[in-house]
C-alpha positions as CSV (number, residue, x, y, z in Angstrom):
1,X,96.6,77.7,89.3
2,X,94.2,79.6,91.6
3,X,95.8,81.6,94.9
4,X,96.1,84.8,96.6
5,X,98.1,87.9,96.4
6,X,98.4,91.0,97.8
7,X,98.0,93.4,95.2
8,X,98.6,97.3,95.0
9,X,96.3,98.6,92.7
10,X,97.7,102.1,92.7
11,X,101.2,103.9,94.4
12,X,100.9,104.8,98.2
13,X,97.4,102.6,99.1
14,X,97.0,99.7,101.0
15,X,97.7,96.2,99.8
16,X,94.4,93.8,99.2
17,X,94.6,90.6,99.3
18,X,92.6,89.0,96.4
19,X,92.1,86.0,94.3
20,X,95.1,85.6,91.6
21,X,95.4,83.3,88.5
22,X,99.2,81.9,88.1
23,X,99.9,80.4,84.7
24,X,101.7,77.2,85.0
25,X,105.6,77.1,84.7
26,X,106.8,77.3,81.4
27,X,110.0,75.5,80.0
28,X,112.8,76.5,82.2
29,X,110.4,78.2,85.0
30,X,109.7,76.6,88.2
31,X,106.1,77.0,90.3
32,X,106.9,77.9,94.2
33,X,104.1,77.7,96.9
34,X,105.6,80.8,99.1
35,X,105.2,79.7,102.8
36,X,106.9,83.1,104.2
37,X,108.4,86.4,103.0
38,X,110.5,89.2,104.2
39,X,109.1,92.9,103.6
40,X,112.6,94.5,102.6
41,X,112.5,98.5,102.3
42,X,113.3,98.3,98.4
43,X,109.0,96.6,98.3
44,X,107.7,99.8,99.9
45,X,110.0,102.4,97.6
46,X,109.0,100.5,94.8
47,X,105.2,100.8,96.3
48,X,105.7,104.3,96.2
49,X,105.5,104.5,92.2
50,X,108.5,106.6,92.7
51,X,110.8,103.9,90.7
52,X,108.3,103.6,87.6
53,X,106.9,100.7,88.7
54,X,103.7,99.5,86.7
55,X,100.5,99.1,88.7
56,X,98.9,96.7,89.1
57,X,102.0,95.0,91.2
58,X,102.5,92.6,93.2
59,X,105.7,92.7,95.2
60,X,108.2,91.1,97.5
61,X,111.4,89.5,96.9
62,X,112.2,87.9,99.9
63,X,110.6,84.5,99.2
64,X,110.5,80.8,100.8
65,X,108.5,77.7,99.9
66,X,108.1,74.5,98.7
67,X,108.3,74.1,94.6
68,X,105.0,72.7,93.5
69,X,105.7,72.1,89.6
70,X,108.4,72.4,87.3
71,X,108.9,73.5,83.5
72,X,110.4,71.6,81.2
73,X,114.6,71.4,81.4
74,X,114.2,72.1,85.0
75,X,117.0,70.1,86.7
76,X,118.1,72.0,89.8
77,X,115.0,71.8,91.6
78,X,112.3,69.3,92.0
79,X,108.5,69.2,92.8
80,X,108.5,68.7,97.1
81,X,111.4,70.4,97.6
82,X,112.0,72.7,99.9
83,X,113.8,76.2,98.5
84,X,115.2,80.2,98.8
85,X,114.4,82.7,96.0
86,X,116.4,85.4,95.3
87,X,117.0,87.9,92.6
88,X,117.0,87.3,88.9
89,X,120.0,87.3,87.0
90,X,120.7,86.3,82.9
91,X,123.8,83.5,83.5
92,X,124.9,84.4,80.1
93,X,126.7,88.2,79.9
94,X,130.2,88.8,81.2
95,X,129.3,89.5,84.5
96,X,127.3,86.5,85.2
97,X,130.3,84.8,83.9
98,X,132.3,86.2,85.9
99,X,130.7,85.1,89.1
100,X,129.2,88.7,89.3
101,X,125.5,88.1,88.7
102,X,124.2,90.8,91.0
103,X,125.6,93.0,88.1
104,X,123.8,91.1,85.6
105,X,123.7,93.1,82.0
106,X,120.0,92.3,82.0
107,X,119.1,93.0,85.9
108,X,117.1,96.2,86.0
109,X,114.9,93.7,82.8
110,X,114.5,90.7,85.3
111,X,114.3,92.4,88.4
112,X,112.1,95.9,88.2
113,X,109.6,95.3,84.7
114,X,107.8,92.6,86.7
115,X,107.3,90.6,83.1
116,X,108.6,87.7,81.7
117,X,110.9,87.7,79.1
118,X,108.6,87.7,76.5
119,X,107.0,91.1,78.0
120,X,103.8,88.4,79.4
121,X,102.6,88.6,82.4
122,X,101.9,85.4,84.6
123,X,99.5,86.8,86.9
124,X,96.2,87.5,86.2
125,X,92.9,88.2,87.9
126,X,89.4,89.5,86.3
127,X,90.3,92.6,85.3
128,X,93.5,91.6,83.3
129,X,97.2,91.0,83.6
130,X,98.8,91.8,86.8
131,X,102.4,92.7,87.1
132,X,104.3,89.8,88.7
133,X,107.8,88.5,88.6
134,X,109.6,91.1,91.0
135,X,112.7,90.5,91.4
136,X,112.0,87.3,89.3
137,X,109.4,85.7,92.1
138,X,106.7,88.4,93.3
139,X,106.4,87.0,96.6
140,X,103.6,88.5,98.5
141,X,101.6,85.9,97.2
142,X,100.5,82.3,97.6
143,X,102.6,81.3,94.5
144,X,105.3,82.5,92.5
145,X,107.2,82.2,89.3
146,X,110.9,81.9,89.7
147,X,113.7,80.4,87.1
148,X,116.5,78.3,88.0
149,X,119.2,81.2,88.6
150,X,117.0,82.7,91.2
151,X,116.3,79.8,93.1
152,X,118.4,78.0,95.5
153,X,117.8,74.3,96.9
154,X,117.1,73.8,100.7
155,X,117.3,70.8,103.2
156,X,114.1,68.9,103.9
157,X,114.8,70.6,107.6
158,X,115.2,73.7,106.7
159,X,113.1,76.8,108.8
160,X,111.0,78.7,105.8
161,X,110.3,81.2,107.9
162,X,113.6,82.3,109.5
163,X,115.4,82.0,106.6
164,X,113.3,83.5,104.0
165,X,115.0,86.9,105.0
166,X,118.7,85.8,103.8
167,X,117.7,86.3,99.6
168,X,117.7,89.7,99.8
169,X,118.2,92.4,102.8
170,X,120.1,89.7,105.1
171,X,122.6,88.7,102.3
172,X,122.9,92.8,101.2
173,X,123.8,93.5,104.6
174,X,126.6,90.8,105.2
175,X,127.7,90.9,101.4
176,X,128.4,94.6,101.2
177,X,130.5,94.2,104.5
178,X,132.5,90.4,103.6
179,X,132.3,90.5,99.7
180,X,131.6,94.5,98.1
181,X,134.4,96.3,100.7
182,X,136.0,92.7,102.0
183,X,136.6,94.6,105.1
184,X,139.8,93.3,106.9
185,X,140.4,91.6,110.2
186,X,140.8,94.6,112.8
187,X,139.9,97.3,110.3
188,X,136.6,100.2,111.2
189,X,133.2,99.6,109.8
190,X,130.3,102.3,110.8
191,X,126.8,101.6,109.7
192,X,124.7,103.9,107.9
193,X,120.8,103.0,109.2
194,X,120.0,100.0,111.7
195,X,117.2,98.5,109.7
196,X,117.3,95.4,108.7
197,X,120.5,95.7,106.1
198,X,122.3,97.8,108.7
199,X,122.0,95.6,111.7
200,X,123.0,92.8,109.0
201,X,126.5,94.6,107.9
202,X,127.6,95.2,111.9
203,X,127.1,91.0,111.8
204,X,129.1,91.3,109.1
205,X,131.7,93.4,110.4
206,X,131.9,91.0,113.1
207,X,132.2,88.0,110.8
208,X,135.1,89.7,109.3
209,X,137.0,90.2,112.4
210,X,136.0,94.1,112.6
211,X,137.9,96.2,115.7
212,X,135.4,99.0,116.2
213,X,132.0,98.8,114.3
214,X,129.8,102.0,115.0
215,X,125.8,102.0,114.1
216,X,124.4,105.5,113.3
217,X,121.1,105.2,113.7
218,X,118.0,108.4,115.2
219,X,115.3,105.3,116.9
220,X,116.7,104.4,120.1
221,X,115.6,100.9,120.1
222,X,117.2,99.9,117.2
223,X,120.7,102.0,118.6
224,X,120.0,99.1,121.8
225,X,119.3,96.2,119.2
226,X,122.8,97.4,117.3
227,X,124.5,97.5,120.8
228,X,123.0,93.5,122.1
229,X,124.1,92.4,118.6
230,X,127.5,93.1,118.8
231,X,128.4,97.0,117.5
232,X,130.9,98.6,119.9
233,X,129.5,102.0,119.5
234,X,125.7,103.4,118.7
235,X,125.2,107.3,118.1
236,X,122.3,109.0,117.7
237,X,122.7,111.2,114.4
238,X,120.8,114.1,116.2
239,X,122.7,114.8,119.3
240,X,126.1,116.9,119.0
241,X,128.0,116.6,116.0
242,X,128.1,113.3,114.0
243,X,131.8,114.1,112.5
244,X,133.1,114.9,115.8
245,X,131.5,111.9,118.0
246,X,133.2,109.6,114.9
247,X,136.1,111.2,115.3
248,X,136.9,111.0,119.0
249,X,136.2,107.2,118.6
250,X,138.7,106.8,115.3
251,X,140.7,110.1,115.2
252,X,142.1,108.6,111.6
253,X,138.8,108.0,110.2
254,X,136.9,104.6,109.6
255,X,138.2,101.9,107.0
256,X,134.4,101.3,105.8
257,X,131.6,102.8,106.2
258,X,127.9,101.2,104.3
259,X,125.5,103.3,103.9
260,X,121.6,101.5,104.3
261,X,119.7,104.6,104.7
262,X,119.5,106.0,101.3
263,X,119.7,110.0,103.1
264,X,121.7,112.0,100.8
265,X,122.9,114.1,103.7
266,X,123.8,111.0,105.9
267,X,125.7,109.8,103.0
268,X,127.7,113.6,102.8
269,X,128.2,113.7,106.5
270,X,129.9,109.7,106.1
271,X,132.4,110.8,103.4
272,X,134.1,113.2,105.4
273,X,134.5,110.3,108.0
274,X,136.7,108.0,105.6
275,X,140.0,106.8,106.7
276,X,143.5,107.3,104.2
277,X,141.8,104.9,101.6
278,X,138.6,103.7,103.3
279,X,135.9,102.8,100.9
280,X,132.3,104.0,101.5
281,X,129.5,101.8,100.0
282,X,126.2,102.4,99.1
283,X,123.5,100.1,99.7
284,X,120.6,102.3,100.8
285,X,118.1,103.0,97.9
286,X,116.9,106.7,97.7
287,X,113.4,108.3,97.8
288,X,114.1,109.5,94.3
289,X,115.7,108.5,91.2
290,X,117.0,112.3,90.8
291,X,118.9,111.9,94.1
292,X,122.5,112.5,93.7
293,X,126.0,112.9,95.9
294,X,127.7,115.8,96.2
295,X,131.4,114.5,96.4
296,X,134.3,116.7,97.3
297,X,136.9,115.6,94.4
298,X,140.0,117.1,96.3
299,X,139.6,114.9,99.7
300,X,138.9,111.9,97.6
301,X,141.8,112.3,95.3
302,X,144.3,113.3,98.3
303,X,143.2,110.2,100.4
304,X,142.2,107.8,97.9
305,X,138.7,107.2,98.6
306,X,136.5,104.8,97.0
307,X,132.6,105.4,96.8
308,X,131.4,102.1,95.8
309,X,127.3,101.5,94.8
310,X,126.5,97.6,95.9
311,X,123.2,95.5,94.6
312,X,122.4,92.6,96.5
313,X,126.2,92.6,98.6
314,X,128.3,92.0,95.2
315,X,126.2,88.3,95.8
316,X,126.7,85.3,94.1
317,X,123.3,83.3,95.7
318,X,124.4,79.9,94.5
319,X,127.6,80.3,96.1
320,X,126.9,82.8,99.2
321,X,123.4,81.9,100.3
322,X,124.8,78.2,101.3
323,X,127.4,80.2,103.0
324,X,124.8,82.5,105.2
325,X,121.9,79.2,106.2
326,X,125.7,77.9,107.5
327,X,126.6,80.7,109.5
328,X,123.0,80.9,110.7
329,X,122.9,77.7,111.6
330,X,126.3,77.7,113.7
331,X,124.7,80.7,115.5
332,X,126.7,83.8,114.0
333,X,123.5,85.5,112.3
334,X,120.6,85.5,114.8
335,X,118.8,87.1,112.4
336,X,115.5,86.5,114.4
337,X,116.2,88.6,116.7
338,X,115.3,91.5,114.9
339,X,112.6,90.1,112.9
340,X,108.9,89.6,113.9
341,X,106.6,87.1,112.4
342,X,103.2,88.0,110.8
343,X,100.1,86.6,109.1
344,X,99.7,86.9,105.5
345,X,96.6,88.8,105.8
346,X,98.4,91.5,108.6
347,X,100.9,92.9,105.2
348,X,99.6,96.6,106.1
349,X,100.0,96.1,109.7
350,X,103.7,94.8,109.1
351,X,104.0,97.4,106.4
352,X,102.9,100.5,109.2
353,X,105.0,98.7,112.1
354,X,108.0,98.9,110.1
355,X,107.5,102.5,109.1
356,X,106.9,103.0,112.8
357,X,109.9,101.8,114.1
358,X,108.1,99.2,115.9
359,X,109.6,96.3,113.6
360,X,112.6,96.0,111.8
361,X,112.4,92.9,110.0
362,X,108.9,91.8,109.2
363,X,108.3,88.9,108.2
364,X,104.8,87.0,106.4
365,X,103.5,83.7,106.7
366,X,100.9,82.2,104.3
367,X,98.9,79.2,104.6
368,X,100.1,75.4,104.1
């Protein structure tokens, strides 16, 4: 199968689209013509090269389209049909079994080698293999090659293009704030980062039923954005003192607190603003695989504190995706208004916008 893809050839330099070979499904794999993608911040710190990733790569995970072949003992999907990819996950080890798949025993395997099982790549141009399969799809491209666990079935109706965003950083967002800390009716949530993920979990926190739901966020326009969408409270990290502002809005501390940003020093600053047994979770991915948390043993002990990591909002996709296009659909996740529409062939523009500031949610379009 001849396409496109928009390839990094080397960490840090600017994506080029270029002719791509896709092998046809194999048994069990399933052949998606990708008609939009989200650009989620985990594609550009895996662009970095800083993760290990093996160049050359194509990424995104944030994938929509129509399937275009099946492999044999495909049954959940068929050729015509419309569909959401998602990450990867085994469906066999005990968290899978346990309705825990974003914990998968073999995720880091499916989701970061970009390989197949078998260690074979199936993308390939003139100079050789091509790492594909991020996330199990490798969407910034005109195809991809997804599996039956990573792929969810759509109505014939359904909008590609706004809902591509919900298989990764829309679902991380809400999960980590509905499923990862279940956050009670009237309980605190403040919000690390308004990004995509972070202006997800205030939606979250007001699915749940949250009383007070802060955004701490340094661009002002995404502080306003955090404000129109609902958050009661937006505070600029850099004027006056973060702990004292938090505190003379909950003088006991906030019940949750998720962290998108990935800053070390935001995440510090956040612990000392936990409630008497308020959970803080971490959803922001770091710069650096040597980044760690300084935590202050003592406090957590004496107010029983849990620091909780979250992949993909503790997501089960067959299960909460479904859930998400419904609450999209009855209004409750406007997710376009924070997300901006471009070409295929504009993935650096999009790419240097969201670094910018200038968009939070990018999303790509390719052609029918």
């Amino acid at each position: 199968m001849q396409g496109l893809a928009a390839i990094l050839r080397e960490p840090n330099t600017p994506y080029a689209i270029q002719p791509v070979q896709f092998d046809p499904p194999r048994p069990g794999e399933i052949l998606v013509k990708i008609h939009a993608t989200g650009i989620c911040h985990t594609d550009m710190v895996f662009a970095s090269g800083a993760m290990g990733s093996p160049f050359p790569l194509i990424l995104g995970h944030e994938g929509a389209g129509i399937v275009e072949q099946v492999g044999e003992g495909v049954t959940k999907v068929v050729p015509g049909q419309k569909v959401l990819l998602t990450f990867d996950s085994c469906g066999h080890c005990g968290e899978c079994g346990a309705g825990n798949p974003a914990y998968c025993a073999e995720f880091v395997a499916r989701n970061f080698a970009c390989v197949r099982g078998d260690g074979s790549s199936c993308a390939h141009d003139d100079h050789g293999p091509i790492s594909a399969r991020f996330f199990g799809q490798s969407s910034f491209a005109s195809h991809a090659i997804a599996l039956e666990r990573n792929v969810i079935g759509l109505s014939d109706d359904a909008d590609l293009t706004a809902l591509a965003p919900l298989g990764c950083g829309i679902q991380t967002g809400v999960g980590a704030v509905l499923r990862s800390l279940a956050a009670k009716s009237g309980s605190s949530l403040i919000v690390l980062g308004g990004g995509a993920v972070g202006l997800s979990a205030i939606l979250g926190g007001l699915i749940a039923g949250c009383s007070t739901i802060i955004l701490i966020e340094p661009i002002e326009s995404r502080r306003a954005l955090g404000l129109e969408l609902g958050a009661h409270h937006a505070i600029d990290p850099a004027v006056g003192d973060m702990a004292e502002q938090i505190m003379a809005i909950l003088p006991g501390g906030a019940n949750n607190i998720v962290d998108t940003s990935g800053n070390v020093g935001a995440i510090s600053a956040g612990l000392a603003m936990l409630a008497p047994h308020g959970s803080l979770g971490l959803v922001g991915v770091p710069g650096s695989l040597d980044a760690v948390l300084p935590l202050p043993i003592i406090p957590a002990i004496t107010y029983g504190h849990t620091i909780k990591g979250i992949i993909e909002g503790d997501s089960d996709p067959d299960e909460f995706l479904p859930q998400l296009i419904a609450l999209h659909t009855e209004g409750k996740l406007p997710i376009e208004r924070f997300s901006r529409v471009y070409s295929f062939d504009q993935i650096n523009e999009a790419i240097a916008d969201t670094h910018a500031g200038k968009c939070v949610k990018a999303i790509l379009t390719l052609p029918a």
